[in-house]
C-alpha positions, 0 to 999 in steps of 0.5 A: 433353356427355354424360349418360351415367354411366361405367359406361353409356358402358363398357357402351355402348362394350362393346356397340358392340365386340361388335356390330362383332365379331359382325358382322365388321366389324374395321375399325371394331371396331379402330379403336373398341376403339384410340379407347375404350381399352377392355379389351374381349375377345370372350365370347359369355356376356358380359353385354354380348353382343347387348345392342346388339340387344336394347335395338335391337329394344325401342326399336323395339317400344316406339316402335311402342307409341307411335305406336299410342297417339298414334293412340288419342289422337287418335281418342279426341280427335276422339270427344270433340270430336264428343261431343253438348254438354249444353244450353246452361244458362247460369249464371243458370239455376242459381240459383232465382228467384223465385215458387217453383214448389213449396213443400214443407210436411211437413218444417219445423216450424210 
């Protein structure tokens, strides 16, 4: 099942048309431009013309893209990982006990 609209696979199938047109290679362009039943005629100024090699390259560039932020990630993981941890204050430290170790007399009311 495909999940592309029609008008996405008209441009995809246009775009694949041109790319084997540009590239010489008539038989598969023939053979898909009889399976699409696209109105299809060579223009270089067409809008789909080298859009096959554009989205191409970047997925390419963008894939790269990815690869260099998964590496990021992971050093920047495994800096945090190694990262000092603060003291091993449980959390009966945090409350008060009693004697206090200060009284503090200037700010209440007597």
């Amino acid at each position: 099942m495909s999940q592309l609209t029609e008008r996405q696979k008209d441009e995809l199938h246009k775009s694949i048309l041109d790319y084997l047109h540009s590239a010489g290679l008539t038989h598969s362009y023939e053979a898909l431009l009889e399976e699409t039943g696209c109105a299809f005629t060579p223009d270089p100024k067409a809008r789909h013309a080298g859009l096959l090699e554009k989205k191409w390259t970047s997925v390419i560039r963008l894939q790269k893209k990815i690869m260099d932020l998964e590496n990021r990630n992971a050093a920047l993981t495994e800096e945090i990982s190694a990262a000092p941890r603060r003291g091993g204050a449980s959390q009966a430290d945090w409350v008060p006990r009693a004697p206090a170790a200060y009284t503090l007399t200037g700010h209440r009311a007597q």
